[in-house]
N, C-alpha and C positions, 0 to 999 in steps of 0.2 A: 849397134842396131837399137831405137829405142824400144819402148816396151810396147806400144800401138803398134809395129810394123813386125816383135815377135809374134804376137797374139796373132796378127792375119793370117802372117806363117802357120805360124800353130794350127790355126782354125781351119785353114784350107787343106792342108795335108791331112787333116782328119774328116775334113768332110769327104776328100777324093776318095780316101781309103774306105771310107764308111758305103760310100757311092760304089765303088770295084767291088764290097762284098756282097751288095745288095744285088750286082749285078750276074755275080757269080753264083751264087744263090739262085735266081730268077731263073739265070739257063740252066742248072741242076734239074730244077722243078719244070722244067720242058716249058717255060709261061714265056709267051713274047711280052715286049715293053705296052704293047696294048691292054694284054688280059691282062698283067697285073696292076696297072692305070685304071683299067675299067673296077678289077676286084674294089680299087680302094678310094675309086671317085675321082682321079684324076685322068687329065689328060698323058698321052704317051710322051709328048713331047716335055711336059712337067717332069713325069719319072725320068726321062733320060739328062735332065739338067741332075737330079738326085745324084746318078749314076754315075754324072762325071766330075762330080763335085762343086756344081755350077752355086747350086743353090739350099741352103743348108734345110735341114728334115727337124719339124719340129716332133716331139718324145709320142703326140698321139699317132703321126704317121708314120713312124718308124715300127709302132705294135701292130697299126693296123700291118704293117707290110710281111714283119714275124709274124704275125699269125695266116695270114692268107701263104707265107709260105712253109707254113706249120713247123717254125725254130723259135727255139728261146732268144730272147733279146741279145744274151751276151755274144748271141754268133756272129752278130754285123758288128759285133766289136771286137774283133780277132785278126792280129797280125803285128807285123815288129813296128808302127805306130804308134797302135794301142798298149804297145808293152811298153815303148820306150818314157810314156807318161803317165801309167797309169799308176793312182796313190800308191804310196809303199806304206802298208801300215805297220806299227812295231809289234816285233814280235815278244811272247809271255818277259824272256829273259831282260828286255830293254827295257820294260813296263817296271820291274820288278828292277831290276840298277837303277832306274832314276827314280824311283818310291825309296828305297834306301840312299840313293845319294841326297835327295830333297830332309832328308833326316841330320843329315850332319850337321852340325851345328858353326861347327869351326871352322872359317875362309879360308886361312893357308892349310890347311887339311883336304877342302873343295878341291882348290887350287891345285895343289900336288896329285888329287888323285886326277883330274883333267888334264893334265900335263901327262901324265902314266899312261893315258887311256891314248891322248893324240898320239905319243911314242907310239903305242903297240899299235893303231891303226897305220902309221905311217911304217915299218918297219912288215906290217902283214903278216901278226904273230897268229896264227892259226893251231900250231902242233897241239893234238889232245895232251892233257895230262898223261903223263907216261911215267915209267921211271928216273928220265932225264929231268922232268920237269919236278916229279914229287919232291925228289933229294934238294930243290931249290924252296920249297915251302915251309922244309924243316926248319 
């Protein structure tokens, strides 16, 4: 699949998804596709292309729609969609291995600890430090 025909993918399953929460929301808030069209200047028939993910929602009518249904933004962005792409940023420990690995100065030193690292990712070395593992450090 090339990368023009991912992105559509991409895009459209996240606008549908965006559009099902909007929609679910809406009936929560007891609002037909009118009143909440009307609250936000559009037509109903406009919000229900939103709804179905006809028609992508630009960032100022996605607040106007959170706020007229009084939720924080991140709510129309909930569900295993949104999870399944949303940035992973690293955490302290990763920040802190690659500020010390960026330190090393020696290649085959790099090298070998990147080799140790893909082992232990591929093998799914997780166990805490324990006694089994201490008596291996001595």
């Amino acid at each position: 699949m090339n990368s023009t025909k991912q992105h559509t993918t991409w895009t459209a399953k996240h606008n549908a998804a965006l559009g099902q929460n909007i929609r679910k929301h809406r009936t929560i808030s007891g609002l037909s596709q009118t009143a909440l069209g009307e609250a936000i200047g559009i037509t109903f028939q406009q919000l229900q292309k939103y709804e179905k993910g006809v028609n992508r929602i630009t960032a100022a009518r996605l607040y106007q729609i959170a706020l007229v249904l009084e939720l924080d933004l991140d709510n129309l962005f909930r569900g295993d969609v949104f999870r399944e792409s949303a940035i992973k940023y690293p955490s302290e420990s990763m920040l802190e291995m690659t500020r010390a690995f960026e330190q090393i100065q020696g290649k085959k030193v790099r090298i070998s600890l990147l080799r140790l690292i893909r082992s232990a990712a591929l093998a799914k070395l997780s166990a805490p430090l324990g006694a089994n593992t201490q008596s291996v450090l001595r």
